[in-house]
N, C-alpha and C positions, 0 to 999 in steps of 0.2 A: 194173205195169199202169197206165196213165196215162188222163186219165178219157173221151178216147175212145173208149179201148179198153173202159172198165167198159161205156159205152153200147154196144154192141155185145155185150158178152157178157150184160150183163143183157139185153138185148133177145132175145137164145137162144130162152128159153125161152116166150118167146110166140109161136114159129110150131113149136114142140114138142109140142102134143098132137097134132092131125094125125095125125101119124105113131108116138106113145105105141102101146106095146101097153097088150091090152083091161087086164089086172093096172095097168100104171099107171093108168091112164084112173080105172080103180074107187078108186083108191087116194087121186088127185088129189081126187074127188068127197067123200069122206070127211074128208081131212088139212086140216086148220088151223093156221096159225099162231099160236104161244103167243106173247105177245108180256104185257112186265113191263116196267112205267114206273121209270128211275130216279132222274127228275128231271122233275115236271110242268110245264109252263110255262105262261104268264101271257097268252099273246099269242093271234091269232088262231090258230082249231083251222081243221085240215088235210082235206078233205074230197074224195069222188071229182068228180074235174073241174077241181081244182084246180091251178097251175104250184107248184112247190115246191120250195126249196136248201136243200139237205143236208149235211150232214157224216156219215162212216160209216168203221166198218172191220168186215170181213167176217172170218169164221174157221172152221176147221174144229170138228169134234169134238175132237180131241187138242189144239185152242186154236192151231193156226197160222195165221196173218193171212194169206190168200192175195188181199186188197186192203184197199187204205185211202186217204181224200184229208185226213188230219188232220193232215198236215204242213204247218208254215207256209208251206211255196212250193204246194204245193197249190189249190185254187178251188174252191170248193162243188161241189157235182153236182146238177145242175135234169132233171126231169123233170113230167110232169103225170100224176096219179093216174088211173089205170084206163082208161090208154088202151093198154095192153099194150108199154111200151115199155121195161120194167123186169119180170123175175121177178115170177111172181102172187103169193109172198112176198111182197114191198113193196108194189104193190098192197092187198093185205090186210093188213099190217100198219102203212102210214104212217097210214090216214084216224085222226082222233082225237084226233092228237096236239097241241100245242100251239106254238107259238113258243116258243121258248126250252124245251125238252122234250127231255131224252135218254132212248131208248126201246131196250130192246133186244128184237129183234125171233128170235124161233127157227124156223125155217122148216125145213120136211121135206123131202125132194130133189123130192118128186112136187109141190113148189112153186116149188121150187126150178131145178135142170138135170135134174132125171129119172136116168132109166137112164144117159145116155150121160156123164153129166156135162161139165166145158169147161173145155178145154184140158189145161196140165200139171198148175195149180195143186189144180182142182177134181174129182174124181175120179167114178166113178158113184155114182149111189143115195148122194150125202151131204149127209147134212142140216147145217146153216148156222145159224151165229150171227153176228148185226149189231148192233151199237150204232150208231145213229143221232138226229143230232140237230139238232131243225129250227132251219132259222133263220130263214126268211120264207116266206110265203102271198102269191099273188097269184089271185084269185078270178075268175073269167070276168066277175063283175057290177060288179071293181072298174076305176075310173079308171084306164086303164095308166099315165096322168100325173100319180098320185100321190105324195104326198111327205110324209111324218112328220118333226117340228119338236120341239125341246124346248130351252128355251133356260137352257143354266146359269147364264148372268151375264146380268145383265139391259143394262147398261152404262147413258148416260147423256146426253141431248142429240138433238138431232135424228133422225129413225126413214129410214133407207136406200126411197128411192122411184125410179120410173123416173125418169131423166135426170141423175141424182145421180153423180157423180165418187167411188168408195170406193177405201181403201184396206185392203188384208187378208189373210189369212194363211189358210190352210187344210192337212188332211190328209184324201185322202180313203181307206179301206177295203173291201174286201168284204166281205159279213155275217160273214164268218168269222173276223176281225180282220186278213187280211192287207192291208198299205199298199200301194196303188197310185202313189200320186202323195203329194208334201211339197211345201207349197211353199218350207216350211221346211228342207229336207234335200235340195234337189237338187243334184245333179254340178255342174250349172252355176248358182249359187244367182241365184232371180231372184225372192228376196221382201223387202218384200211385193208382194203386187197391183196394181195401179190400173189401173180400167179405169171406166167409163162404162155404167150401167145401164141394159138397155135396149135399148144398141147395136147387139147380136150380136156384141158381142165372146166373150160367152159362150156358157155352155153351156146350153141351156134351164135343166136343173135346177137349177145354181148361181144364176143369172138370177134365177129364183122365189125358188130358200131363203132367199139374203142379205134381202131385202124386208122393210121391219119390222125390221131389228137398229139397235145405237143405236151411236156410238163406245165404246170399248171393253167392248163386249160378245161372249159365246161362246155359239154354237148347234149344236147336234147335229142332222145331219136324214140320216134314213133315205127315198133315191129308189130306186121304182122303175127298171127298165132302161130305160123308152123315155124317162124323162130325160135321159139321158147317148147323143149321139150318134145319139138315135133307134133304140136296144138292138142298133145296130151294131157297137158298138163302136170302138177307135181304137188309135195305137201305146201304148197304156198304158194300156186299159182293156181287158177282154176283154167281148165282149158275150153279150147277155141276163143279165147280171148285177144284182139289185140292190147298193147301195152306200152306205155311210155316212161322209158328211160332218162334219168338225170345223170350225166356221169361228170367225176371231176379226176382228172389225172394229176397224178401229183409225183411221181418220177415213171422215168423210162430208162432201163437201164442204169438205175443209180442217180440218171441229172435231173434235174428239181430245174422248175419255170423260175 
């Protein structure tokens, strides 16, 4: 099941009370999800209102996996808390959690797909186990053009500003750790860099991150989506994605670290 297809079947069960019998209905009202942290995280907590990527694999009782996106060819799975577009399980069981937090989440069918259950995988009346585990928060209040910076190497010499000629190297990921793009590894190898800052040769976010690195220095930055393409996306990016950048600069104007 591939993760259109999860958005869709997690979405089920939000236009399923409705039509619940009165026994479910009562049962729904009652049942909570039990949900046991098995790895706290450190980073921003998760709250209703919020856009949120995921990592998860689904199971039954008997422990059969009837999905999962934790495969490295896989992509996170984004949705926003409490707007019914995911199982009232996840709803109720993501807010709280933290960045970098694996949680598994126990959800009762009347939270879950109900009576009818869905499709081949998911059967009626079965209750569900999920380990999930966040990987970014983006907040209604935050900058959607934001961008987290950490710089491993400091390097050494002149500091990268608009109108400046760099040269450089990068790789960039999904929070999940999968590579998108090398510019060190491609088919057709086209590294390193040079390009002119500023120009629009780039890409907003890269544009901004590089800014402030010295010649041979390395920085880590974690962008939001609507940096990359305007969370369009492109042939090698999928959108609404965040994404994390490795860059390594290797001259500014000509000077070498």
């Amino acid at each position: 099941m591939g993760l259109a297809a999860l958005l869709l079947v997690l979405s089920v069960a939000s236009c399923k009370p409705a039509d619940a019998p009165e026994a479910t209905k009562k049962a729904a009202a009652n049942d909570k999800v039990t949900t046991t942290d098995i790895t706290v995280g450190t980073g921003t907590v998760a709250e209703k209102g919020d856009e949120v990527w995921v990592v998860y694999s689904g199971s039954l009782k008997d422990g059969a996996v009837f999905d999962s996106n934790t495969g490295e060819d896989k992509d996170p799975f984004q949705f926003k808390i409490g707007e019914g577009t995911v199982i009232k399980g996840w709803d109720q069981g993501v807010p709280g959690m933290k960045v970098g937090g694996k949680r598994k989440l126990h959800v009762p069918a009347s939270l879950g797909y109900g009576d009818a259950g869905s499709g081949e995988k998911i059967p009626p009346k079965a209750d569900l186990d999920f380990e999930v585990t966040l990987l970014y928060v983006q907040k209604p209040s935050d900058d959607p053009f934001t961008y987290e910076k950490e710089d491993i190497k400091p390097g050494s010499g002149p500091e990268v500003k608009e109108g400046d000629t760099v040269v450089f190297d990068y790789k960039a990921q999904y929070v999940n750790g999968k590579v998108f793009d090398d510019s060190e590894h491609r088919p057709t190898k086209s590294s390193p860099i040079t390009v002119k800052v500023g120009s629009g040769a780039m890409v907003k976010g890269v544009d901004f991150a590089i800014r402030g690195m010295k010649p041979g220095g390395e920085r880590v930055v974690t962008m939001a989506p609507k940096l990359l393409f305007n969370g369009f996306g492109s042939s090698t990016l999928r959108g609404n994605q965040p994404s994390k950048w490795t860059f390594k600069m290797i001259s500014v104007n000509g000077s070498k670290g």
